[in-house]
mmCIF file of the N, C-alpha and C atoms, coordinates in Angstrom:
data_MODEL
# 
_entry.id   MODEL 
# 
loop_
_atom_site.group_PDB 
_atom_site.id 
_atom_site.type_symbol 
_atom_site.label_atom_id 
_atom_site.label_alt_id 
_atom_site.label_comp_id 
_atom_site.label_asym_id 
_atom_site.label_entity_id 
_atom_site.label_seq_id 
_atom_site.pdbx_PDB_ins_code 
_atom_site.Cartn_x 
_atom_site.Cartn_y 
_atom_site.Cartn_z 
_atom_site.occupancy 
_atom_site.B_iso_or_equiv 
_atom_site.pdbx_formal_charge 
_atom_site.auth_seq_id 
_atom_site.auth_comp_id 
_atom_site.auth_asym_id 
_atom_site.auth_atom_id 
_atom_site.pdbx_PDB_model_num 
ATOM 1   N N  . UNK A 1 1  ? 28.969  21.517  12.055  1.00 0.00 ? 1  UNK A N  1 
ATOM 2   C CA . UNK A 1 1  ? 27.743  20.887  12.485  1.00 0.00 ? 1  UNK A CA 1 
ATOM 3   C C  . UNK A 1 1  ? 27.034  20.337  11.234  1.00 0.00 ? 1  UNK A C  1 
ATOM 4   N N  . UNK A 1 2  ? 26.649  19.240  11.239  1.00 0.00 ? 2  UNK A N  1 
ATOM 5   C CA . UNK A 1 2  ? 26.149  18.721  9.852   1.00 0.00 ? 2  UNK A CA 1 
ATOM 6   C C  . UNK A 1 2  ? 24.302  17.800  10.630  1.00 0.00 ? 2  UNK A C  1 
ATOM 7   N N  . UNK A 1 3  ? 23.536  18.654  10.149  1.00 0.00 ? 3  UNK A N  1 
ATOM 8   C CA . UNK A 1 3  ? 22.233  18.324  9.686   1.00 0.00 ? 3  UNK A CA 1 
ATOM 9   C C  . UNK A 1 3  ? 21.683  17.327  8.787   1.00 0.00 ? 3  UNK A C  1 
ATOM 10  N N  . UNK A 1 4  ? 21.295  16.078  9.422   1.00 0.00 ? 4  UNK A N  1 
ATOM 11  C CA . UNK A 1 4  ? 20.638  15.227  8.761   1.00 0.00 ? 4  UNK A CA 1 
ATOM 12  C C  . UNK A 1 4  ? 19.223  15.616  8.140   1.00 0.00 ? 4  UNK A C  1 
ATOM 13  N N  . UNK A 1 5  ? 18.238  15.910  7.095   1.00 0.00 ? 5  UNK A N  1 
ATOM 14  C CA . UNK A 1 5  ? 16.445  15.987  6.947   1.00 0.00 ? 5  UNK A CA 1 
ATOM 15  C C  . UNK A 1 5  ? 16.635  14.655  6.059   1.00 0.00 ? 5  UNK A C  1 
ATOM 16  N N  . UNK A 1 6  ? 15.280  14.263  6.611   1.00 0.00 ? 6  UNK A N  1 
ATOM 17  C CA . UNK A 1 6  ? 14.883  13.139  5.881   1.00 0.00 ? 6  UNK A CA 1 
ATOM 18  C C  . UNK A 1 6  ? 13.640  13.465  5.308   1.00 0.00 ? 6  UNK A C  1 
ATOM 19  N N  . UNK A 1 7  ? 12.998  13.843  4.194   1.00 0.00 ? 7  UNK A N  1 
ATOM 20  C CA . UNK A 1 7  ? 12.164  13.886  3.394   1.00 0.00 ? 7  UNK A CA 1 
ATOM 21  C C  . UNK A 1 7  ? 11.650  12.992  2.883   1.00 0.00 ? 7  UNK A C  1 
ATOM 22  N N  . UNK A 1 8  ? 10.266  12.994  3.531   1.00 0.00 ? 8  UNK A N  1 
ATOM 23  C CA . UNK A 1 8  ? 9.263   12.064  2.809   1.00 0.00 ? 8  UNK A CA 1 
ATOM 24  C C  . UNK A 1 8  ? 7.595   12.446  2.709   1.00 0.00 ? 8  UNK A C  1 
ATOM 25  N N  . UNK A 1 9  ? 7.183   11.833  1.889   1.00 0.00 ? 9  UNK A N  1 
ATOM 26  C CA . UNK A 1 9  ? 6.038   12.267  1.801   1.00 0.00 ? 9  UNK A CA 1 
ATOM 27  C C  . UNK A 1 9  ? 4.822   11.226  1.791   1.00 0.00 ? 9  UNK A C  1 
ATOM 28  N N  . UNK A 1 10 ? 3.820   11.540  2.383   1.00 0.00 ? 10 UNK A N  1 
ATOM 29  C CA . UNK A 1 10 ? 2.636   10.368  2.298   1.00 0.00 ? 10 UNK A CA 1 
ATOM 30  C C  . UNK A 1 10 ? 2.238   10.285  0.774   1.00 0.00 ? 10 UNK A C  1 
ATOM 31  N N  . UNK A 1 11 ? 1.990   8.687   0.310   1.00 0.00 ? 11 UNK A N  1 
ATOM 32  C CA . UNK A 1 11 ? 2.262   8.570   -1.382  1.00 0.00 ? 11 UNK A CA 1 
ATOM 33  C C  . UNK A 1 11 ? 0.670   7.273   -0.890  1.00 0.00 ? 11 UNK A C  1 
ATOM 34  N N  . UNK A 1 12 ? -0.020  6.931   -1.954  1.00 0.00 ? 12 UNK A N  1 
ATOM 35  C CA . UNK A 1 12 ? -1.056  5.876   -2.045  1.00 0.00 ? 12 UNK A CA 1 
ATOM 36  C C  . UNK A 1 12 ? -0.351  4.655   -3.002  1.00 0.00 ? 12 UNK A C  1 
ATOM 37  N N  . UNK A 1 13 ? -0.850  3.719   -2.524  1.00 0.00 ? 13 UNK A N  1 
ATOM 38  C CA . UNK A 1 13 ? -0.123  2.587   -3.483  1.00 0.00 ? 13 UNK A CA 1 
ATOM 39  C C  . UNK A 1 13 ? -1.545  1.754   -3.683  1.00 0.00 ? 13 UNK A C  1 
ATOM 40  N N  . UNK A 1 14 ? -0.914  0.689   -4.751  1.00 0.00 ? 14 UNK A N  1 
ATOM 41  C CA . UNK A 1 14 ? -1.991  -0.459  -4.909  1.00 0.00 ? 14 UNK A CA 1 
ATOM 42  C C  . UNK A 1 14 ? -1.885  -1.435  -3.848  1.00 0.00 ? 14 UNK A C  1 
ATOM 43  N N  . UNK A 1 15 ? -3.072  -2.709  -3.492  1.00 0.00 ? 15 UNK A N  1 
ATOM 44  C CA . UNK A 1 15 ? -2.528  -3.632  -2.632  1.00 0.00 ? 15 UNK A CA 1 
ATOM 45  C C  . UNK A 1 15 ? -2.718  -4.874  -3.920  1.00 0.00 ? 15 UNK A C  1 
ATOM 46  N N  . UNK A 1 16 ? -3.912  -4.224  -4.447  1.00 0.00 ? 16 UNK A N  1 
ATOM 47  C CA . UNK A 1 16 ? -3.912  -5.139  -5.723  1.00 0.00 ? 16 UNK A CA 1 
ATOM 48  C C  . UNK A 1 16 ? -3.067  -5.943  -6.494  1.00 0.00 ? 16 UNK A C  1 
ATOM 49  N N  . UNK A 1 17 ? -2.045  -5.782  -6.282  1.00 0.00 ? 17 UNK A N  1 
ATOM 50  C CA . UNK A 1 17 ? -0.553  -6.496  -7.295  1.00 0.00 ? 17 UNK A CA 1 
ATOM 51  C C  . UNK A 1 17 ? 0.159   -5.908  -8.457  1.00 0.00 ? 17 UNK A C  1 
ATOM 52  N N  . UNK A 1 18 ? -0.976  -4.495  -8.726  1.00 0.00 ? 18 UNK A N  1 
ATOM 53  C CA . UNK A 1 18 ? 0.026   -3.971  -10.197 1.00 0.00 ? 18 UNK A CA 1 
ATOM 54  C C  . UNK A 1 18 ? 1.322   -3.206  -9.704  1.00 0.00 ? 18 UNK A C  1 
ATOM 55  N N  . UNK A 1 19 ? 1.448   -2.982  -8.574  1.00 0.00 ? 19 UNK A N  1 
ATOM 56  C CA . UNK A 1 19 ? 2.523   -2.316  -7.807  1.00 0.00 ? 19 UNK A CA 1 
ATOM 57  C C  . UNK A 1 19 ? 2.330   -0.531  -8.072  1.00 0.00 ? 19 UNK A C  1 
ATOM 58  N N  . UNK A 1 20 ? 0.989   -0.225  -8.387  1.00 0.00 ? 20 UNK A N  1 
ATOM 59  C CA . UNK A 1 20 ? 0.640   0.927   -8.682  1.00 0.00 ? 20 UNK A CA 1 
ATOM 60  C C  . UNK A 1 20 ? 1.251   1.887   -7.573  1.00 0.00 ? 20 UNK A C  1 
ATOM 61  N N  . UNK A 1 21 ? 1.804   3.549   -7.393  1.00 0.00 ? 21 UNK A N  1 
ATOM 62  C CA . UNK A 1 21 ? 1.517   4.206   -7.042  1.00 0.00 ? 21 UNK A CA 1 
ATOM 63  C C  . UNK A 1 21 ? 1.103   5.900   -6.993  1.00 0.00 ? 21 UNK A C  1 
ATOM 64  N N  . UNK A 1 22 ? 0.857   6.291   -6.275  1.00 0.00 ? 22 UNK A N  1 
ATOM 65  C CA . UNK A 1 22 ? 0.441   7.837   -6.558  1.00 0.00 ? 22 UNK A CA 1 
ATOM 66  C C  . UNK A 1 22 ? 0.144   8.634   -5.516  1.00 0.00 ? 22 UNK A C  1 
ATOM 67  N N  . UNK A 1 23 ? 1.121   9.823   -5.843  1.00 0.00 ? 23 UNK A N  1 
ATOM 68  C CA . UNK A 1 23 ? 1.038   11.045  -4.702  1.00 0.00 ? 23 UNK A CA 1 
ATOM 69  C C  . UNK A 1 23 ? -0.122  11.551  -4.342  1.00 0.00 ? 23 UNK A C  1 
ATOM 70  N N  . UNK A 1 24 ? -1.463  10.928  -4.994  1.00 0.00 ? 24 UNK A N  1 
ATOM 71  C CA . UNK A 1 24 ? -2.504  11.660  -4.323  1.00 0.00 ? 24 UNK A CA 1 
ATOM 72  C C  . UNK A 1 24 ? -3.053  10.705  -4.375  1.00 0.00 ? 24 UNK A C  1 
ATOM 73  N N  . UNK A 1 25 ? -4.338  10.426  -3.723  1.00 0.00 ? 25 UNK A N  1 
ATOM 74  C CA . UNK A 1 25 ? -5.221  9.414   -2.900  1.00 0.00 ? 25 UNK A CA 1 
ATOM 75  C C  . UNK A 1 25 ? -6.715  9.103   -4.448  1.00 0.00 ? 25 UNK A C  1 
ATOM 76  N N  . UNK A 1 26 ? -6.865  8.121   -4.567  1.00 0.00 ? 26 UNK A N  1 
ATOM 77  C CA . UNK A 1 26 ? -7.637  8.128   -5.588  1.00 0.00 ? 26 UNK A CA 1 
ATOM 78  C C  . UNK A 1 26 ? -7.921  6.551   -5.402  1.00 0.00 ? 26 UNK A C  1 
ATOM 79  N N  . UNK A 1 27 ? -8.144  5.792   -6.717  1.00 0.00 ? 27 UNK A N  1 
ATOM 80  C CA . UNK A 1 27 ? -8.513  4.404   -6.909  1.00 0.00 ? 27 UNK A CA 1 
ATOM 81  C C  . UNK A 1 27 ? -7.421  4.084   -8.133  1.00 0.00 ? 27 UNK A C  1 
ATOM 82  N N  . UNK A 1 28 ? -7.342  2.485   -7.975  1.00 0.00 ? 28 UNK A N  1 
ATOM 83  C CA . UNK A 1 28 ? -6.686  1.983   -8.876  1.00 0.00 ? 28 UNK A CA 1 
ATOM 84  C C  . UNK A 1 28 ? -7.147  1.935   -10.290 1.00 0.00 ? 28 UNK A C  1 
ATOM 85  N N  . UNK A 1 29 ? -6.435  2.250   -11.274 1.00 0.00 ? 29 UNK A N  1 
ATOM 86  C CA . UNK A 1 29 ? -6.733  2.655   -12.479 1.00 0.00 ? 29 UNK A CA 1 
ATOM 87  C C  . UNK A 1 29 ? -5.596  1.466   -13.857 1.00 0.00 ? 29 UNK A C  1 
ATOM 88  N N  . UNK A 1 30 ? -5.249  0.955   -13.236 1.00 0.00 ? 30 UNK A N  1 
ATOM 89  C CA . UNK A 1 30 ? -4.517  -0.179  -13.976 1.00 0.00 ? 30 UNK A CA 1 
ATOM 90  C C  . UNK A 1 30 ? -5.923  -1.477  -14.182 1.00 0.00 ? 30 UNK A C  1 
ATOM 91  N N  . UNK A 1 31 ? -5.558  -1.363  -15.942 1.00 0.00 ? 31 UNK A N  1 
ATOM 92  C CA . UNK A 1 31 ? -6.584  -2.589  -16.459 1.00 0.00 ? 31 UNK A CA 1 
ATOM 93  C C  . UNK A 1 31 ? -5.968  -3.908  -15.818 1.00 0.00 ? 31 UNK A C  1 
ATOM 94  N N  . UNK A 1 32 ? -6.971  -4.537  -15.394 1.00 0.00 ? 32 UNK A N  1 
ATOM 95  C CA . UNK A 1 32 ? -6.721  -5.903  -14.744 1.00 0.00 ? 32 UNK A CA 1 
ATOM 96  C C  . UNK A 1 32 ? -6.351  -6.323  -13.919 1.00 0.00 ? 32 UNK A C  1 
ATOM 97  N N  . UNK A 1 33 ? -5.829  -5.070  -12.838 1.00 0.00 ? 33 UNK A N  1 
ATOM 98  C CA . UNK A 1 33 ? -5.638  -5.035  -11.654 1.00 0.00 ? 33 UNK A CA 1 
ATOM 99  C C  . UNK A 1 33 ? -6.894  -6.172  -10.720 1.00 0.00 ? 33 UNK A C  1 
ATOM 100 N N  . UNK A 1 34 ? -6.791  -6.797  -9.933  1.00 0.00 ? 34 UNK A N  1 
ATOM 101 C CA . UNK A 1 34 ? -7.952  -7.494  -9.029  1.00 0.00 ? 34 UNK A CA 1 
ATOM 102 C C  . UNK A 1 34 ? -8.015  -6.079  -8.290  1.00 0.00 ? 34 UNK A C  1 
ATOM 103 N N  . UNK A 1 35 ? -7.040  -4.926  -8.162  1.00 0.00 ? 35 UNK A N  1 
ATOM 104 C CA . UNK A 1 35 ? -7.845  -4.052  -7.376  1.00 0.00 ? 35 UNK A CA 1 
ATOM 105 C C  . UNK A 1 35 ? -8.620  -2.928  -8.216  1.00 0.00 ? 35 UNK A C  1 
ATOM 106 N N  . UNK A 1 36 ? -8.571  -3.037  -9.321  1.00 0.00 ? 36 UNK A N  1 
ATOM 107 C CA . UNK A 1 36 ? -8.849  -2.167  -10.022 1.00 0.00 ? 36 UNK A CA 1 
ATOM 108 C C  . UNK A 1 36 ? -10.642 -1.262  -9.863  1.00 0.00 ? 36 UNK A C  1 
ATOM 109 N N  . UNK A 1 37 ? -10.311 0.093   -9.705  1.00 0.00 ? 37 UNK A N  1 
ATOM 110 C CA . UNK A 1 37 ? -11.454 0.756   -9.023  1.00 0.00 ? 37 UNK A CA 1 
ATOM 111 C C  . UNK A 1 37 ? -11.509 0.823   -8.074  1.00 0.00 ? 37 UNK A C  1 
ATOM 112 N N  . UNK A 1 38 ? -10.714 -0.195  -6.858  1.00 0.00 ? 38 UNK A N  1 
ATOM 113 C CA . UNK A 1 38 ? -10.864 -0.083  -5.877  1.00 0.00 ? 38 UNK A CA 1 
ATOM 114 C C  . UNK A 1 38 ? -9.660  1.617   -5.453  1.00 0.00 ? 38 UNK A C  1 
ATOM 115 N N  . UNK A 1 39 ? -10.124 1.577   -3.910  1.00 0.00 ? 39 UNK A N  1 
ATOM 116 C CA . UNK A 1 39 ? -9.450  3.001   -2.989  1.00 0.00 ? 39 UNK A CA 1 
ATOM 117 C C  . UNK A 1 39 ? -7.860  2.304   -2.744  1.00 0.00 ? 39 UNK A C  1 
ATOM 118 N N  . UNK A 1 40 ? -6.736  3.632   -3.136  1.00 0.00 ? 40 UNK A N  1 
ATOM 119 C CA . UNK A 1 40 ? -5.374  3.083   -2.794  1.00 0.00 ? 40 UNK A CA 1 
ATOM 120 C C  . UNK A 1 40 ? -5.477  3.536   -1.865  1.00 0.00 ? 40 UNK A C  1 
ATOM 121 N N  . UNK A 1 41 ? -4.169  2.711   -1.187  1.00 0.00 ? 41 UNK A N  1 
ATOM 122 C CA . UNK A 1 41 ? -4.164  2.701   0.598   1.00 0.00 ? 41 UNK A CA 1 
ATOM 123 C C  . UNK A 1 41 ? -2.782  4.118   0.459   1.00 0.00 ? 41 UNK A C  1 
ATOM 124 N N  . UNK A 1 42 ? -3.370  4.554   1.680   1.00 0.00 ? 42 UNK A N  1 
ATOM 125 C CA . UNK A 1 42 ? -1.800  5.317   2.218   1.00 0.00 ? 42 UNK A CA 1 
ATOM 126 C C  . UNK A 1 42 ? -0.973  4.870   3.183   1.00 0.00 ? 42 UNK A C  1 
ATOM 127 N N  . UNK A 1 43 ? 0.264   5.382   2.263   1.00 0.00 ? 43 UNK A N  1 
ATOM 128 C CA . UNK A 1 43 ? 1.987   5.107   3.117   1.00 0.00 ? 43 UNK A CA 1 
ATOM 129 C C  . UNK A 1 43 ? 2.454   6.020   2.815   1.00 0.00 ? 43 UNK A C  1 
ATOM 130 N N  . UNK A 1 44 ? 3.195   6.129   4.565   1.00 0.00 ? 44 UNK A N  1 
ATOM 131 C CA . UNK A 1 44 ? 4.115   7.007   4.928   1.00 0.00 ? 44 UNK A CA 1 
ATOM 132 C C  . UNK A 1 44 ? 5.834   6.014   4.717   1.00 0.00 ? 44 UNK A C  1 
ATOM 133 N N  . UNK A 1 45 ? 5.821   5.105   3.840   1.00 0.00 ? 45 UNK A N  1 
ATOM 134 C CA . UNK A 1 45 ? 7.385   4.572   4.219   1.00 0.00 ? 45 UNK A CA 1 
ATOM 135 C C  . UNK A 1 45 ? 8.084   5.396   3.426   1.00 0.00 ? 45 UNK A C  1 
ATOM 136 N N  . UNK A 1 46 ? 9.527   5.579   4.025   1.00 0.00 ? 46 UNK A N  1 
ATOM 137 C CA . UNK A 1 46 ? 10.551  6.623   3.574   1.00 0.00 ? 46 UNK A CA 1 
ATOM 138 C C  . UNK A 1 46 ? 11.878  5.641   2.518   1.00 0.00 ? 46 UNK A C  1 
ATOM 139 N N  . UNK A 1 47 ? 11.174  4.620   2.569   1.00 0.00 ? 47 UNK A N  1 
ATOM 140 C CA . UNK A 1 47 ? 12.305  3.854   1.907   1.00 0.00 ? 47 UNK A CA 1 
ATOM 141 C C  . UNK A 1 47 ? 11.852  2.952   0.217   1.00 0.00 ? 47 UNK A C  1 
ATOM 142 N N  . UNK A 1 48 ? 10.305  3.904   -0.085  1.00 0.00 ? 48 UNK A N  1 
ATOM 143 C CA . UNK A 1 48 ? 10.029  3.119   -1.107  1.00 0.00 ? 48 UNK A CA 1 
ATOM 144 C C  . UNK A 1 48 ? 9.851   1.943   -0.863  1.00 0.00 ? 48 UNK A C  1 
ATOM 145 N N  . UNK A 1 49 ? 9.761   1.173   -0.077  1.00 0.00 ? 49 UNK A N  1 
ATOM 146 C CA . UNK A 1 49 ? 9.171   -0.715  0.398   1.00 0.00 ? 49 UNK A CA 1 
ATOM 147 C C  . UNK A 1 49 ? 7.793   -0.871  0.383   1.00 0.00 ? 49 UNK A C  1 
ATOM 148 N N  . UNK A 1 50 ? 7.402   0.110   1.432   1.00 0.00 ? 50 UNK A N  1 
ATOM 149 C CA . UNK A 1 50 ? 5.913   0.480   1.538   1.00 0.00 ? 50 UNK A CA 1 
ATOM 150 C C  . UNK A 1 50 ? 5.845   -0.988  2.354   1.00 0.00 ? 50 UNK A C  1 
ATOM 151 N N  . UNK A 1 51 ? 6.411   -1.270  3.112   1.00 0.00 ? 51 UNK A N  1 
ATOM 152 C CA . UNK A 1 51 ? 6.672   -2.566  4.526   1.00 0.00 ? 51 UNK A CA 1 
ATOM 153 C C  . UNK A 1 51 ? 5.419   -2.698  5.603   1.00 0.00 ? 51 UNK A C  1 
ATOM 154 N N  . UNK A 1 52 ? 5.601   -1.582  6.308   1.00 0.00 ? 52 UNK A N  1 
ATOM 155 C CA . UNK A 1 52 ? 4.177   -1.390  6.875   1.00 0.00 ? 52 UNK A CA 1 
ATOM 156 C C  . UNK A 1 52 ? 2.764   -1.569  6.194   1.00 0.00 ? 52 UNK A C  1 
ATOM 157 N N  . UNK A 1 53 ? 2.409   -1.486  4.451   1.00 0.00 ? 53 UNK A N  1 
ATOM 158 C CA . UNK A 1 53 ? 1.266   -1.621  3.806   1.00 0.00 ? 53 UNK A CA 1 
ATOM 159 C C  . UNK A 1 53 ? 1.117   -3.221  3.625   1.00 0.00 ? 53 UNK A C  1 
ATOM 160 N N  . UNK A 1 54 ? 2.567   -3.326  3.065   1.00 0.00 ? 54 UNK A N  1 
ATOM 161 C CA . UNK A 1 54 ? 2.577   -4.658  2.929   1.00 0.00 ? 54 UNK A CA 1 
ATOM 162 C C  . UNK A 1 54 ? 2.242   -5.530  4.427   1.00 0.00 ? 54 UNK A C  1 
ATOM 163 N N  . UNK A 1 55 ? 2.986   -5.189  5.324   1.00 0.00 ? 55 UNK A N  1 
ATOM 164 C CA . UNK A 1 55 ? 2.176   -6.471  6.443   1.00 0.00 ? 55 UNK A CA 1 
ATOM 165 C C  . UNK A 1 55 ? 1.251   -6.226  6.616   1.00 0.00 ? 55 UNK A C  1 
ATOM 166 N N  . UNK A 1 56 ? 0.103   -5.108  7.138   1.00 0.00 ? 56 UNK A N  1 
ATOM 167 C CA . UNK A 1 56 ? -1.057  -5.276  6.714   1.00 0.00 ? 56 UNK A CA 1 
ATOM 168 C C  . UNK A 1 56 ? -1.694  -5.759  6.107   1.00 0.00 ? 56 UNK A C  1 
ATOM 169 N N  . UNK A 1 57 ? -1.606  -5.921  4.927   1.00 0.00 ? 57 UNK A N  1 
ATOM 170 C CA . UNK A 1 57 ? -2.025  -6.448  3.728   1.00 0.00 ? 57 UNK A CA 1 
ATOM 171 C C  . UNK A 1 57 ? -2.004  -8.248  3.877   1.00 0.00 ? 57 UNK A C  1 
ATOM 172 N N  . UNK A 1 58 ? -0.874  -8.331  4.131   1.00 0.00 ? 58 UNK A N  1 
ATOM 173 C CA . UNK A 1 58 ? -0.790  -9.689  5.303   1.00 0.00 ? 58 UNK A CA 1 
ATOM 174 C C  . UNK A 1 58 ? -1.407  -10.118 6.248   1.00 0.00 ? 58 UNK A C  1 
ATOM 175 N N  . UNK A 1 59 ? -1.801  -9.441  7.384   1.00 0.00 ? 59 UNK A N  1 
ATOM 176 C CA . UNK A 1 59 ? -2.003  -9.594  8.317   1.00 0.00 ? 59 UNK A CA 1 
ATOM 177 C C  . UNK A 1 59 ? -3.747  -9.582  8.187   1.00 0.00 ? 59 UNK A C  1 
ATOM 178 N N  . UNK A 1 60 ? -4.454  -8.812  7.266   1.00 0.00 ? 60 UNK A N  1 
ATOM 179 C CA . UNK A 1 60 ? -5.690  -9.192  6.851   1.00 0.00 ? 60 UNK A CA 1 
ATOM 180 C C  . UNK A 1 60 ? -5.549  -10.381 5.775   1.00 0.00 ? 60 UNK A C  1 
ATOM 181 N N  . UNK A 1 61 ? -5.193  -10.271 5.139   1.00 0.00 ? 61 UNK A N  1 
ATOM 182 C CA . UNK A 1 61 ? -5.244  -12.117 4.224   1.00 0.00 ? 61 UNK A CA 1 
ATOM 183 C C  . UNK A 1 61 ? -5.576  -13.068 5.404   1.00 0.00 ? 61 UNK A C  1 
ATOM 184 N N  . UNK A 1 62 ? -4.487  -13.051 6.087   1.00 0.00 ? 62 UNK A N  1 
ATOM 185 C CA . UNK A 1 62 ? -4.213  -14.379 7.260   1.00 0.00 ? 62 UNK A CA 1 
ATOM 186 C C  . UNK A 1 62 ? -5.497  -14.348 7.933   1.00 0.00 ? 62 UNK A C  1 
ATOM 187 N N  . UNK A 1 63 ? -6.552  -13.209 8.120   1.00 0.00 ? 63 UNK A N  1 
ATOM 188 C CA . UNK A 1 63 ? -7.482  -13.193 9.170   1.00 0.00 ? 63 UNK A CA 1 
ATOM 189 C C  . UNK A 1 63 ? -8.659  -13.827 8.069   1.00 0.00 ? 63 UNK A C  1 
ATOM 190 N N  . UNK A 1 64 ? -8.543  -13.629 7.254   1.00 0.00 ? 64 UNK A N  1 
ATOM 191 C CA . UNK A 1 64 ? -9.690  -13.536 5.884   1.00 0.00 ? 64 UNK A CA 1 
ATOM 192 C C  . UNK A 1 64 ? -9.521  -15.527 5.937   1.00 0.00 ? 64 UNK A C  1 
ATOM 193 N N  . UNK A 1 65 ? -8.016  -15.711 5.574   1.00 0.00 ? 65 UNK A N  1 
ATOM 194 C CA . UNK A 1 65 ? -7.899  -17.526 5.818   1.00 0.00 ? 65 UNK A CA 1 
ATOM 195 C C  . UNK A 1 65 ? -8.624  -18.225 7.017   1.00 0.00 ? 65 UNK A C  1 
ATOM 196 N N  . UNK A 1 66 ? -8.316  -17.600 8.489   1.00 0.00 ? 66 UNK A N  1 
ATOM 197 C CA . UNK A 1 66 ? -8.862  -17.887 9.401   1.00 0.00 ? 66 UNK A CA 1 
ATOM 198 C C  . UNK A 1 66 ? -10.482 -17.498 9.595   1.00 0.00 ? 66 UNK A C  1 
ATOM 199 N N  . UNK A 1 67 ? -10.903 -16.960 9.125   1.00 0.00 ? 67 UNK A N  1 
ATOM 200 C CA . UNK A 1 67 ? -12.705 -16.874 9.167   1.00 0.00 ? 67 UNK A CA 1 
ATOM 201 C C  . UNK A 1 67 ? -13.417 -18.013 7.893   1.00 0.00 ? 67 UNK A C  1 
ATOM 202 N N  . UNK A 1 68 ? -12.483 -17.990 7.096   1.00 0.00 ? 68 UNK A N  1 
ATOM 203 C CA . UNK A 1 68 ? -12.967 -19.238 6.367   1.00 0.00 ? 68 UNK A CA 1 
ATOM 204 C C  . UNK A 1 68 ? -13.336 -20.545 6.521   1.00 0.00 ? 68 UNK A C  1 
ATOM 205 N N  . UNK A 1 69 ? -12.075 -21.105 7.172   1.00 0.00 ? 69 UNK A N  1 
ATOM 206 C CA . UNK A 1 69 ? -11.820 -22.383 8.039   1.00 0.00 ? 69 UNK A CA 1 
ATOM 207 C C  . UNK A 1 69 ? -12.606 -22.361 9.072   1.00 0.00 ? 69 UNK A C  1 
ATOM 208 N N  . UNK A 1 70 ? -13.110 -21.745 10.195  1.00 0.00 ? 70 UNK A N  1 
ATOM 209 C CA . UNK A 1 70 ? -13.848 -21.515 11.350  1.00 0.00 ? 70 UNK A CA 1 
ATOM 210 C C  . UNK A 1 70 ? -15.382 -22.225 10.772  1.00 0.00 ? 70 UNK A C  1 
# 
């Protein structure tokens, strides 16, 4: 009988662009970051992509474009 575990752990990243991350929840601390000071977001991805942060991260830009134009 062979047992698959998949281990993962909730990790905070930057959305800022330095590609920052960190196992505990804090603010961005990279000089020159545009997010810098700001709160890292949490992800649960198990594959290191962090996919789900990223379309978010998307998916508010695109709304931020569309309230502009309006």
């Amino acid at each position: 009988m062979v047992f698959e575990i998949t281990l993962f752990m909730k990790h905070y990243i930057c959305t800022g662009g330095c590609d920052g991350e960190s196992a505990v929840s804090g603010v961005c601390q990279m000089e020159g970051c545009k997010s810098e000071g700001e709160a890292l977001t949490a992800c649960n991805c198990e594959d290191g992509l962090h996919a789900e942060v990223d379309q978010e991260k998307k998916e508010v830009n695109e709304e931020g474009e569309e309230s502009e134009t309006e």
